[in-house]
N, C-alpha and C positions, 0 to 999 in steps of 0.2 A: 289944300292941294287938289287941284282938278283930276279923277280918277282916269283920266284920258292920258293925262305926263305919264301918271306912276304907270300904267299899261304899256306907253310905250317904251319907258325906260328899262320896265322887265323884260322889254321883247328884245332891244336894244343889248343888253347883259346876255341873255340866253345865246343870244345869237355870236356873239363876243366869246363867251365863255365855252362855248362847245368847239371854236375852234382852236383857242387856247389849251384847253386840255389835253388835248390831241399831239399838241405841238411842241407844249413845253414842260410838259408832267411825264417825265420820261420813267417813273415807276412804272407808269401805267401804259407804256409800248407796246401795241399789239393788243391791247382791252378796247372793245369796244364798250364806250360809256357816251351813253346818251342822257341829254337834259331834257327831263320829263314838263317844267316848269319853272320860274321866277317867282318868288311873291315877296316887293316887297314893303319895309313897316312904313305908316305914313307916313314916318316924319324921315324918310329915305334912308337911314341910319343903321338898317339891318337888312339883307337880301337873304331869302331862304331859299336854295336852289335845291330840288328836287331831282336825281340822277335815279337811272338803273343801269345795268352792265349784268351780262352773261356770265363773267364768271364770281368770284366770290362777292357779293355786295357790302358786305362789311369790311372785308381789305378796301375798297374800291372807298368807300364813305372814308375810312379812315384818311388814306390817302390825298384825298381832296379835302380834307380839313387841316390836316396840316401845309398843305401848299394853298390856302386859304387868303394867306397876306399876300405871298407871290404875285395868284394873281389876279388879286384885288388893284397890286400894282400896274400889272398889265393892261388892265379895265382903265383904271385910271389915266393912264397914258394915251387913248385912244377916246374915251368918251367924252364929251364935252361938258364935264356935274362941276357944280362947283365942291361937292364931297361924294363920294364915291362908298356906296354902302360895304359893310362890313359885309364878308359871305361867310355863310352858312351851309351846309352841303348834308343834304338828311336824303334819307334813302324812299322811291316812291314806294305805297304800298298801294298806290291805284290801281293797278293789275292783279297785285296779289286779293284785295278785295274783289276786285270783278269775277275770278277764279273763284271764287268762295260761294257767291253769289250764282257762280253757274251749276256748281254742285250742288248747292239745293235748291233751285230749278230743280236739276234732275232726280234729286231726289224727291222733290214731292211728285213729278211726272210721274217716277217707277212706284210710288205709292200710289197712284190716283189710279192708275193703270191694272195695278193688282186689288186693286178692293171692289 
């Protein structure tokens, strides 16, 4: 499979799925949840979507894993696949690392700065 399809079939999803969620995942009315990323297995058969949302992240992950088939069905309806990957819905830590990563920056700064 040319790494150019699966690209654009993530972006394809992403773009799909964030307004899906919004729309017709009515636990989550009024949460703002954003799709951080798409990625999926080669053989199209599994999509790992990457969300974060401001308020609890783990109600939020749970929630979209159980409406997971939903809508996957939705996806289906609308995308042109001849199979429509399973989704998977995992929580980003790309922020929470970048955060991590800025504290110690600063922390070596304020060391470097006091010796």
């Amino acid at each position: 499979m040319k790494p150019r399809r699966r690209q654009r079939i993530e972006r394809l999803i992403e773009e799909e799925l964030g307004c899906d969620i919004q729309k017709y995942v009515f636990e989550l009315a009024g949460k703002i949840v954003t799709i951080k990323g798409v990625r999926i297995s080669l053989d199209l058969s599994q999509a790992d979507v990457y969300v974060t949302s401001l308020e609890d992240k783990e109600e939020t992950i749970r929630i979209l894993n159980k409406k997971a088939s939903y809508l996957r069905s939705l996806l289906a309806r609308r995308l042109n696949l001849r199979y429509t990957p399973k989704l998977r819905f995992l929580k980003d830590v790309k922020e929470e690392r970048e955060r991590q990563i800025e504290k110690l920056f600063e922390k070596l700064k304020n060391e470097k700065g006091n010796s």
